[in-house]
N, CA and C atoms as an extended XYZ file, in Angstrom:
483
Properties=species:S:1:pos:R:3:atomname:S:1:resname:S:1:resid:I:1 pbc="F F F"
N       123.399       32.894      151.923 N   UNK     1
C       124.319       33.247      150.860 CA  UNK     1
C       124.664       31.985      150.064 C   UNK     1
N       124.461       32.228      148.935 N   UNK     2
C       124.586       30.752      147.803 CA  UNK     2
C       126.181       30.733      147.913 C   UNK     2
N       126.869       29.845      146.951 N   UNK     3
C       127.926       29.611      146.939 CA  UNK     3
C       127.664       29.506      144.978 C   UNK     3
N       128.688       31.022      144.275 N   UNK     4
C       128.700       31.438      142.824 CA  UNK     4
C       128.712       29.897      142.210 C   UNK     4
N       128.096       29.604      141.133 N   UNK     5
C       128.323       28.348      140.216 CA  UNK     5
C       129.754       28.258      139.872 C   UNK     5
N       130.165       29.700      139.314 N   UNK     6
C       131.801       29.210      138.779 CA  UNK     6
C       132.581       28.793      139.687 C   UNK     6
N       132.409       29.322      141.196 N   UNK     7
C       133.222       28.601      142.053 CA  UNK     7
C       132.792       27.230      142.373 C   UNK     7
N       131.732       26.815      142.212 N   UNK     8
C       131.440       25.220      142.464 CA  UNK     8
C       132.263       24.645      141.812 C   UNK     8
N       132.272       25.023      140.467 N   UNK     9
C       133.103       24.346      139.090 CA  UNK     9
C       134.133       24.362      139.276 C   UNK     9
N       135.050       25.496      139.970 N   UNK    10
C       136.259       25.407      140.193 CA  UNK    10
C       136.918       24.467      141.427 C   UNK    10
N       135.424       24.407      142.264 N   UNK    11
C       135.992       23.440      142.978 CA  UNK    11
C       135.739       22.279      143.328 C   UNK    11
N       134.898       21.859      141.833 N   UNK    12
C       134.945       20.217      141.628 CA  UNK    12
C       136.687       20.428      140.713 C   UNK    12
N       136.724       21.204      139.802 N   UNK    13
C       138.249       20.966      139.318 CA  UNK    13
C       139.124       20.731      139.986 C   UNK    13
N       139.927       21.473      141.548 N   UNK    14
C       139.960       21.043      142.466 CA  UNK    14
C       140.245       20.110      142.719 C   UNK    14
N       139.000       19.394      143.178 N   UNK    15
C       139.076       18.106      143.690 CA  UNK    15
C       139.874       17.021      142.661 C   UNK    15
N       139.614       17.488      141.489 N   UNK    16
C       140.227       16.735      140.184 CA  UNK    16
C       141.204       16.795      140.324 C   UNK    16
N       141.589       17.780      140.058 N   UNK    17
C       143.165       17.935      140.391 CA  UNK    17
C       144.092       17.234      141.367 C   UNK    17
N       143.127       16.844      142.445 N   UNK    18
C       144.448       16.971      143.929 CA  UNK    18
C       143.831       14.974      144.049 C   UNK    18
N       143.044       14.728      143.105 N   UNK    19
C       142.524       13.060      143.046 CA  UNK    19
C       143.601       12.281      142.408 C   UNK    19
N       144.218       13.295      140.705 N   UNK    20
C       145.004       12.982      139.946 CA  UNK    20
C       146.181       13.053      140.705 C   UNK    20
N       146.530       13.921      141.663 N   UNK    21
C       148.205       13.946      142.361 CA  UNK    21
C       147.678       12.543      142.866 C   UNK    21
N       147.230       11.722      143.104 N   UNK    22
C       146.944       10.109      144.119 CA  UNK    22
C       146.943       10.470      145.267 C   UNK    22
N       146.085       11.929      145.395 N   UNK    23
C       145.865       11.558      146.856 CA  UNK    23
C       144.661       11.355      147.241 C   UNK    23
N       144.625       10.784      148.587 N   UNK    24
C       143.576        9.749      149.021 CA  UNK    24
C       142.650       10.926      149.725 C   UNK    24
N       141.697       11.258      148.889 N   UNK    25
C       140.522       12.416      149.630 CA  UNK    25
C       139.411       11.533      149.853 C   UNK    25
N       138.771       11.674      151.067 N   UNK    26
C       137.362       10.930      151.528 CA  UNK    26
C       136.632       12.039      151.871 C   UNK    26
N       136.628       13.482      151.911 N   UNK    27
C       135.783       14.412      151.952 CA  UNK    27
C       136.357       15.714      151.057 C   UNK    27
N       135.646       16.420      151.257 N   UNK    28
C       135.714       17.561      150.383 CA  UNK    28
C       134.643       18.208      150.188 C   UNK    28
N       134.184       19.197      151.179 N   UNK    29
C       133.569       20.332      151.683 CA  UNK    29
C       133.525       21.723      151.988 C   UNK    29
N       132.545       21.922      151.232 N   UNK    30
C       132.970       23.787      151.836 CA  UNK    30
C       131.722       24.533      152.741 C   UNK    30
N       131.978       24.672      153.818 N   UNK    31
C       130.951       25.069      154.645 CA  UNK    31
C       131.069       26.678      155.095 C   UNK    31
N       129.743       27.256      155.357 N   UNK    32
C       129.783       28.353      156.282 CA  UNK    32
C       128.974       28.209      157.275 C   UNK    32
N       129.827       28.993      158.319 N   UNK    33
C       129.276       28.946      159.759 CA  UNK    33
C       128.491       29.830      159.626 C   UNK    33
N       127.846       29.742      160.932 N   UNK    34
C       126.818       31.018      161.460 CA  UNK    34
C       126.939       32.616      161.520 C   UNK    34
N       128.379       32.310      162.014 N   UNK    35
C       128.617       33.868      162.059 CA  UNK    35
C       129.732       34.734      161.801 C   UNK    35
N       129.832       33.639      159.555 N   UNK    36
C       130.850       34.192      159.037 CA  UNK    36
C       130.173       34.308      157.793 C   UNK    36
N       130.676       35.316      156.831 N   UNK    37
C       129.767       35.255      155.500 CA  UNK    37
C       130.607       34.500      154.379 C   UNK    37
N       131.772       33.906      154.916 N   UNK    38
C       132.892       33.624      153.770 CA  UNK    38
C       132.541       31.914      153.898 C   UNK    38
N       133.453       31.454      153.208 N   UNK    39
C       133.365       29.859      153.428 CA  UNK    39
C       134.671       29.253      153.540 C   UNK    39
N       134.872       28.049      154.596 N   UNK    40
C       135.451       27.380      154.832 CA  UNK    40
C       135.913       26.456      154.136 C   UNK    40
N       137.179       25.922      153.320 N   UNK    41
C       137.252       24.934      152.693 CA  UNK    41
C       137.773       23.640      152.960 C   UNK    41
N       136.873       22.625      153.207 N   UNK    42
C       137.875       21.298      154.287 CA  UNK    42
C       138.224       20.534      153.459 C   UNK    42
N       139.011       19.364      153.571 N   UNK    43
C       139.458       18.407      152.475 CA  UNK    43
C       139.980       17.398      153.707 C   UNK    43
N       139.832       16.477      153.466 N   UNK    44
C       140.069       15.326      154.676 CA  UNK    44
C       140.267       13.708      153.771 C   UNK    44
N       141.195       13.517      153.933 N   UNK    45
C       141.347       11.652      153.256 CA  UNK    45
C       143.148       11.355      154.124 C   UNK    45
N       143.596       10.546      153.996 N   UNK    46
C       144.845        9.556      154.824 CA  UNK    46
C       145.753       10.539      154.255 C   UNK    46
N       146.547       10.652      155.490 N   UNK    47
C       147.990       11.359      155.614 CA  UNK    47
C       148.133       12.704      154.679 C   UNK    47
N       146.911       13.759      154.989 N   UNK    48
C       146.494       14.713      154.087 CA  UNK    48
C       147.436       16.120      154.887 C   UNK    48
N       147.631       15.602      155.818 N   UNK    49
C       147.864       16.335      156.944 CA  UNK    49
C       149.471       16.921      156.834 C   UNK    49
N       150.142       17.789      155.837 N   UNK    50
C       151.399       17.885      155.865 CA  UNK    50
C       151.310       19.206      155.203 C   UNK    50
N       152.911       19.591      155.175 N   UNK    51
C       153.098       21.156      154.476 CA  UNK    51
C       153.356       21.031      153.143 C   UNK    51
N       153.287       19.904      152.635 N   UNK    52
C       153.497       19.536      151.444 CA  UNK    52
C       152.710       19.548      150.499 C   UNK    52
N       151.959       19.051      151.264 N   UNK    53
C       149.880       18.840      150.741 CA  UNK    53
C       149.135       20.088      151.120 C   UNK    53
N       149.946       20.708      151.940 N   UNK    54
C       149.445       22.112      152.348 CA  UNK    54
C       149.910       23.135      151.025 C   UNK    54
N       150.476       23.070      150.999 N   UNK    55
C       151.789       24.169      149.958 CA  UNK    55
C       151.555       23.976      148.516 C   UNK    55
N       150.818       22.353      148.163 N   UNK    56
C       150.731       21.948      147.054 CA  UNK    56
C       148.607       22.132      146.716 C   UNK    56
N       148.288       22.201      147.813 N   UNK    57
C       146.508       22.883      147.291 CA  UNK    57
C       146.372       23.755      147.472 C   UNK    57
N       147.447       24.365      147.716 N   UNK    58
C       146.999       26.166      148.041 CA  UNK    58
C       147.941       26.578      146.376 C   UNK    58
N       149.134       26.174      146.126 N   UNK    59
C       149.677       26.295      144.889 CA  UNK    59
C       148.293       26.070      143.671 C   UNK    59
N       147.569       25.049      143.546 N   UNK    60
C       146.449       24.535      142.521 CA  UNK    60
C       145.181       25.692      142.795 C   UNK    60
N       145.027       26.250      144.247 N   UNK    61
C       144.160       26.822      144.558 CA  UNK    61
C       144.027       28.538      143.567 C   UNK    61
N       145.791       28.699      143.708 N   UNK    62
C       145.678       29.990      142.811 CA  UNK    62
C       146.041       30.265      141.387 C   UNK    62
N       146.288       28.560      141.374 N   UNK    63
C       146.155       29.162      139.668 CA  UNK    63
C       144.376       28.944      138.984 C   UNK    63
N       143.930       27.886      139.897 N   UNK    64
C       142.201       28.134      139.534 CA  UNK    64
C       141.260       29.173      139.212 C   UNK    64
N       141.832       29.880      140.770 N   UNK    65
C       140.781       30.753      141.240 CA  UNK    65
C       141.352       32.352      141.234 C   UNK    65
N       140.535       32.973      140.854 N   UNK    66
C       140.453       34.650      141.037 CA  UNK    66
C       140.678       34.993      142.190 C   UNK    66
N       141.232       36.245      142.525 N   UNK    67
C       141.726       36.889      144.017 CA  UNK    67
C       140.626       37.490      144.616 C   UNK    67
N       139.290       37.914      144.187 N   UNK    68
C       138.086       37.876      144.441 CA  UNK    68
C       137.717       37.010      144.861 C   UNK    68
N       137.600       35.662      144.185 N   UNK    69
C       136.950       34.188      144.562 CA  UNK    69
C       137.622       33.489      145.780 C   UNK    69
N       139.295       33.612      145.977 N   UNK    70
C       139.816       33.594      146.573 CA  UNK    70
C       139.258       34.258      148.473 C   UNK    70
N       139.159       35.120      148.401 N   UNK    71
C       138.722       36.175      148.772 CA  UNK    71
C       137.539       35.542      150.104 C   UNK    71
N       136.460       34.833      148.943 N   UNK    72
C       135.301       33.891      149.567 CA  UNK    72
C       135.651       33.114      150.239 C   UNK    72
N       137.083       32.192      150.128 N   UNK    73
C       137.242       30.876      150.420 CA  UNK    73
C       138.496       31.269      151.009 C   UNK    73
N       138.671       32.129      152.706 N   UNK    74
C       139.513       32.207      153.215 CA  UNK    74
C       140.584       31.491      153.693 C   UNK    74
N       139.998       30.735      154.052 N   UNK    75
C       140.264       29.636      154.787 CA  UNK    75
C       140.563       28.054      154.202 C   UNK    75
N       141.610       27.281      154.478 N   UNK    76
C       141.569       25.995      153.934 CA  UNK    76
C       142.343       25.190      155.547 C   UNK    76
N       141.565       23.854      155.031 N   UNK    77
C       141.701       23.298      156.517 CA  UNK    77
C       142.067       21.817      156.239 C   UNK    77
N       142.876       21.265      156.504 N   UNK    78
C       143.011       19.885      155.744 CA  UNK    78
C       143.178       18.470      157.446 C   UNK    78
N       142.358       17.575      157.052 N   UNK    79
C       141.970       17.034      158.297 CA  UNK    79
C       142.948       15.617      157.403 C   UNK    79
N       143.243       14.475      158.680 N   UNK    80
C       143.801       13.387      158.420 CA  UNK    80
C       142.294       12.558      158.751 C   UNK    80
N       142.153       11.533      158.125 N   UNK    81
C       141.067       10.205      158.209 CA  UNK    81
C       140.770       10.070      159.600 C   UNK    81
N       141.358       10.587      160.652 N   UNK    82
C       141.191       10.108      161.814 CA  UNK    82
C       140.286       10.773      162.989 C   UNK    82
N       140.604       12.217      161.824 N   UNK    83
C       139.495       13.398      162.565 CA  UNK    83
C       138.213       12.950      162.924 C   UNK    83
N       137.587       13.715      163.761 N   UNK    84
C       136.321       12.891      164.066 CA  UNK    84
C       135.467       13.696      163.301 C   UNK    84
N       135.760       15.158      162.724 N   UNK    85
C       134.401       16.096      161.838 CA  UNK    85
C       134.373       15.055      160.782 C   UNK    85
N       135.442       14.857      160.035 N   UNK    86
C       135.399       13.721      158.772 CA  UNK    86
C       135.036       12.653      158.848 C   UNK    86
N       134.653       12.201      160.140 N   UNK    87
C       133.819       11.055      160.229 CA  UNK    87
C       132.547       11.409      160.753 C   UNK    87
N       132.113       12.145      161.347 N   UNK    88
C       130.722       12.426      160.975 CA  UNK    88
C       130.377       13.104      160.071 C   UNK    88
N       130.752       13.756      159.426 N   UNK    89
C       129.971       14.293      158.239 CA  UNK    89
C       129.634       13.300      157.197 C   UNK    89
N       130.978       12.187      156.704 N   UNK    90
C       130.475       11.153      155.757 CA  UNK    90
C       129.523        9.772      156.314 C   UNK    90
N       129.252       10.137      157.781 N   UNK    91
C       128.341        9.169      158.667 CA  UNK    91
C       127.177        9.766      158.308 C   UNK    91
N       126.734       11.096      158.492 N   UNK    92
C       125.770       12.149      158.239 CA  UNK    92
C       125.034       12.080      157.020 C   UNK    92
N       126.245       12.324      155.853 N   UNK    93
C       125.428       12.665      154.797 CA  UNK    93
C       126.048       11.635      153.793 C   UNK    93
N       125.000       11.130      152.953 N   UNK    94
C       125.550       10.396      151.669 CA  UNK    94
C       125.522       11.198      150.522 C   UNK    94
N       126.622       10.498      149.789 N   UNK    95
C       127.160       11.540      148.375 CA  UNK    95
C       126.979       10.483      147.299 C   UNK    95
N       125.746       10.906      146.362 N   UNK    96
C       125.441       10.013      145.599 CA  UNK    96
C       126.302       10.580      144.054 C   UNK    96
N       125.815       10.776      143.172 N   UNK    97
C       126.467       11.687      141.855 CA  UNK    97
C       126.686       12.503      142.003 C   UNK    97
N       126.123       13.403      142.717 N   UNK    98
C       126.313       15.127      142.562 CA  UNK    98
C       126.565       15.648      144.265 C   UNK    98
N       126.195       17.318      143.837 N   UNK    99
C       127.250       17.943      145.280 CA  UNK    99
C       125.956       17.688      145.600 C   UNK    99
N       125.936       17.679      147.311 N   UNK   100
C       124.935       17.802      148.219 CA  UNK   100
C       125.130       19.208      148.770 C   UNK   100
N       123.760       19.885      149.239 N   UNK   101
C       123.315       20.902      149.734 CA  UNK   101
C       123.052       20.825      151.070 C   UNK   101
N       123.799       21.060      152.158 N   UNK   102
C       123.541       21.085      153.651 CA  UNK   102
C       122.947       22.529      154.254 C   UNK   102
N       122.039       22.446      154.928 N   UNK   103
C       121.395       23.626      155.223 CA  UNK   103
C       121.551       23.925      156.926 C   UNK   103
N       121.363       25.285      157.582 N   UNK   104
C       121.284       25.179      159.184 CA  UNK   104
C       121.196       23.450      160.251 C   UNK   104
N       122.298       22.938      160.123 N   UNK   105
C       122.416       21.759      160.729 CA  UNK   105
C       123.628       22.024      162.301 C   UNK   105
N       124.088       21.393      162.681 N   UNK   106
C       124.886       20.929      163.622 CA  UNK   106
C       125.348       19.904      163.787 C   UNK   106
N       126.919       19.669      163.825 N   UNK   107
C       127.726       18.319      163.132 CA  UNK   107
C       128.589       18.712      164.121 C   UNK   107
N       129.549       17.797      165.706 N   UNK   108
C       130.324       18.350      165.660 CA  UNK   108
C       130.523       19.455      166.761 C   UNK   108
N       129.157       20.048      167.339 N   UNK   109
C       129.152       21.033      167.690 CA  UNK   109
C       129.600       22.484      166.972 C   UNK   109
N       129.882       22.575      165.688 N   UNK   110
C       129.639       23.328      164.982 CA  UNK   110
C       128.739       23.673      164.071 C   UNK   110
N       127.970       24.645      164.116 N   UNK   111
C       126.655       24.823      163.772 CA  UNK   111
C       126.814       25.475      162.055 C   UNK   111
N       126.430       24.907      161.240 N   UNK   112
C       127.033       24.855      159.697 CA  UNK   112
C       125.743       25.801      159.118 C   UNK   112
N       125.374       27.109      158.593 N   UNK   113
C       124.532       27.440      157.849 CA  UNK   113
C       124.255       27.605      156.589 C   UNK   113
N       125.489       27.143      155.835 N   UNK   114
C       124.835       26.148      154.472 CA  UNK   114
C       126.397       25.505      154.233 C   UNK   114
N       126.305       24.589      153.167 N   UNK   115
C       127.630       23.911      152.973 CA  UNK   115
C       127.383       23.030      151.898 C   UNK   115
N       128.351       22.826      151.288 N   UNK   116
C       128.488       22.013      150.102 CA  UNK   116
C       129.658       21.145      150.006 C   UNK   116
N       128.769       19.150      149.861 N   UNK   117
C       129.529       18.362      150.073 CA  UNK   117
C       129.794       17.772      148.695 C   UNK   117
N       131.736       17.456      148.525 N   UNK   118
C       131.349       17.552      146.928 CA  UNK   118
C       131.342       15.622      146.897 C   UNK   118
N       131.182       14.911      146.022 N   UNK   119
C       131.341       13.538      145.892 CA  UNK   119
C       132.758       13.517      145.189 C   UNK   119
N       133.746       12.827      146.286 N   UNK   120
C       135.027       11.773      146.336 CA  UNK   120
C       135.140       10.861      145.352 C   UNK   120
N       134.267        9.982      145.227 N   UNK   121
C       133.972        8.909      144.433 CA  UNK   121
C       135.800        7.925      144.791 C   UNK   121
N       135.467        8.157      146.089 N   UNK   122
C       136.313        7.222      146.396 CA  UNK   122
C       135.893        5.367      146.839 C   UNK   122
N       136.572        4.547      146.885 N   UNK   123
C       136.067        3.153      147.376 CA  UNK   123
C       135.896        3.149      148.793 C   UNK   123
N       135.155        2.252      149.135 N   UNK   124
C       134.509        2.378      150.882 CA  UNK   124
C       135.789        2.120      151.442 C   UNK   124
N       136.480        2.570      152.371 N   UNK   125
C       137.513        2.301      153.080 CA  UNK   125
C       137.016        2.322      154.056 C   UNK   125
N       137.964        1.554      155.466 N   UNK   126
C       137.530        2.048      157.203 CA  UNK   126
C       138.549        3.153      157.340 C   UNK   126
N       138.700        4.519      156.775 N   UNK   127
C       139.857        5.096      157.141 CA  UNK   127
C       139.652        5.611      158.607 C   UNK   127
N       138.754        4.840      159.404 N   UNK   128
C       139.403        4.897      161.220 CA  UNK   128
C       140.222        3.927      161.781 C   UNK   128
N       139.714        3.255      160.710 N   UNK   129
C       140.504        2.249      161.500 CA  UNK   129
C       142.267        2.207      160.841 C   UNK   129
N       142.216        3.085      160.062 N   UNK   130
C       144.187        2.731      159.563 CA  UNK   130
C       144.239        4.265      160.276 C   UNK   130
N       146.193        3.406      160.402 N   UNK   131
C       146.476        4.575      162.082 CA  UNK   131
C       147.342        5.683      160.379 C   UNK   131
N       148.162        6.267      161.323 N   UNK   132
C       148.941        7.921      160.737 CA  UNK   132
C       150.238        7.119      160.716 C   UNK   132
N       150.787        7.661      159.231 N   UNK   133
C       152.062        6.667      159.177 CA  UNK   133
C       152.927        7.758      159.380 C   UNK   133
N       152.738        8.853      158.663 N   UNK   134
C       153.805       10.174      158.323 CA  UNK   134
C       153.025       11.272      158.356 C   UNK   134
N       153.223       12.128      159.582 N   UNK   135
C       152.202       13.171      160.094 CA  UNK   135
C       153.740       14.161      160.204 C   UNK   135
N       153.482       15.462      159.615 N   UNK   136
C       154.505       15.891      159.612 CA  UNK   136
C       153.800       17.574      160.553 C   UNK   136
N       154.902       17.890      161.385 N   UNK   137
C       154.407       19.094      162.437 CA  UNK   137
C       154.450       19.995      161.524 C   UNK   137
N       153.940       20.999      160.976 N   UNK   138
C       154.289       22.361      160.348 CA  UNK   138
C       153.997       23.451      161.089 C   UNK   138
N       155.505       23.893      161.032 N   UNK   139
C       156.164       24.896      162.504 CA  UNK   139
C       155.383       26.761      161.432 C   UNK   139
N       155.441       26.773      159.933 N   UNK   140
C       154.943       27.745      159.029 CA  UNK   140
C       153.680       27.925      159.152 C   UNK   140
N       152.766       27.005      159.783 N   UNK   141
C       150.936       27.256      159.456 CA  UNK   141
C       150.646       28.632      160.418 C   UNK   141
N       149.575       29.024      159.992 N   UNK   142
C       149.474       30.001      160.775 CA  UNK   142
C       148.639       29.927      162.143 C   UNK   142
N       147.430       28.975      161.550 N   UNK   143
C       146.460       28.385      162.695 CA  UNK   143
C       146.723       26.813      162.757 C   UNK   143
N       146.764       25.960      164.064 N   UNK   144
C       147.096       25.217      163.971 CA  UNK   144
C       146.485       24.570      165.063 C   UNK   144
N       145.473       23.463      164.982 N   UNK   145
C       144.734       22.712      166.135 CA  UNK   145
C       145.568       21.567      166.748 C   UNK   145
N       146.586       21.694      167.809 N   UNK   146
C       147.408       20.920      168.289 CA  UNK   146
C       146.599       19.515      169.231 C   UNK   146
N       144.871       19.899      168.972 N   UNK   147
C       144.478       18.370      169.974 CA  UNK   147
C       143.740       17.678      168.412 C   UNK   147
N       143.586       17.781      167.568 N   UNK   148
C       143.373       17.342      166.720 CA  UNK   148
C       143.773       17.298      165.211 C   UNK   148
N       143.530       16.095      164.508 N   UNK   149
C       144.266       16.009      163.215 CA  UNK   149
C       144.081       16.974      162.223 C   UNK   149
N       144.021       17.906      162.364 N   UNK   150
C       143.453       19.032      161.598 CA  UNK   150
C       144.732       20.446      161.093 C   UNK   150
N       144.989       20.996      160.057 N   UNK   151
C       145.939       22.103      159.833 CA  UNK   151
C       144.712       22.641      159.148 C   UNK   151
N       145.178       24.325      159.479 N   UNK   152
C       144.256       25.175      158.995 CA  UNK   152
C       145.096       26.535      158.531 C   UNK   152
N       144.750       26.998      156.832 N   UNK   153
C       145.653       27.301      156.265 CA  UNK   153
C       144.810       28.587      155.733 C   UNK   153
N       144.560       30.170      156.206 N   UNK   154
C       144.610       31.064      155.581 CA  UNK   154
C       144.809       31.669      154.502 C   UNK   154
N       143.940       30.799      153.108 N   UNK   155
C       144.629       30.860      151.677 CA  UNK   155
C       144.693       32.096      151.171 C   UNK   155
N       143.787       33.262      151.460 N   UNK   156
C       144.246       34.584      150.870 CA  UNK   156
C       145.570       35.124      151.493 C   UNK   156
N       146.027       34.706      152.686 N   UNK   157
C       147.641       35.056      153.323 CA  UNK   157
C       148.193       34.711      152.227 C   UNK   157
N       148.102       33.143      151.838 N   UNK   158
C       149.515       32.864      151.270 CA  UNK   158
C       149.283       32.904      149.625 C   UNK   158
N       148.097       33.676      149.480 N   UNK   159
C       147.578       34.330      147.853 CA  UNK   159
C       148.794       35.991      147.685 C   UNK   159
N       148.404       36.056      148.696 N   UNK   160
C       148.953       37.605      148.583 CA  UNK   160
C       150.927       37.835      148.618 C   UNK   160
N       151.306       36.659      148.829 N   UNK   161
C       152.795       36.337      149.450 CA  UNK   161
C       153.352       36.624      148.059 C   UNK   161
């Protein structure tokens, strides 16, 4: 299953968007698994990890996107620099000008059957090596990975609110 052009576009805008708030994104990916037909939307750069930054890309998310398009992109998942998927994937794959095309791979132990990595065009940082200054718990998420830096945010839930 491709991923529609207008939604690519909408979600390099996106990325525009949430670059101009100054925040620090080092990935920005949308993957599908094996044995889902929708797509996953990750976003991972320093101290990304809050309800603030949660509340504020899901806010940009619906004035972009259609409740159809929406629809595709169930899911939003926002990782801190420290995660280890966000460090292998930008170990994995290089992002030269344009989006990259990932096909049936395994990253992770999650087995990815296509995905699209968009380019950051951020400066080389070690973001493993800088620690978490302000990690804030959000008691509102609905899914929530308590052994890792990761919040995961059901965007057609909070489309429909």
């Amino acid at each position: 299953m491709e991923l529609e052009i207008t939604i690519k576009e909408k979600l390099e805008k996106l990325l525009s968007e949430i670059r101009a708030l100054r925040k620090r994104v080092s990935l920005f990916v949308v993957l599908q698994r094996e044995d889902r037909d929708t797509w996953d939307l990750i976003i991972g750069g320093e101290n990304l990890r809050t309800k603030e930054n949660l509340d504020l890309i899901i806010k940009i998310i619906k004035k972009l996107f259609k409740k159809d398009e929406i629809v595709k992109l169930p899911r939003l998942i926002l990782l801190n620099s420290s995660h280890p998927l966000l460090n292998s994937i930008n170990r994995a794959f290089a992002v030269g000008g344009g989006v990259v095309k990932i096909e049936n791979t395994r990253i992770d132990n999650v087995f990815i059957k296509n995905a699209y990595l968009f380019p950051v065009y951020s400066k080389s940082i070690d973001y493993t090596a800088q620690k978490e200054k302000h990690e804030v718990e959000e008691e509102s998420v609905e899914i929530k990975d308590t052994k890792s830096s990761s919040t995961t945010q059901p965007i057609i839930n909070k489309y429909q609110q």
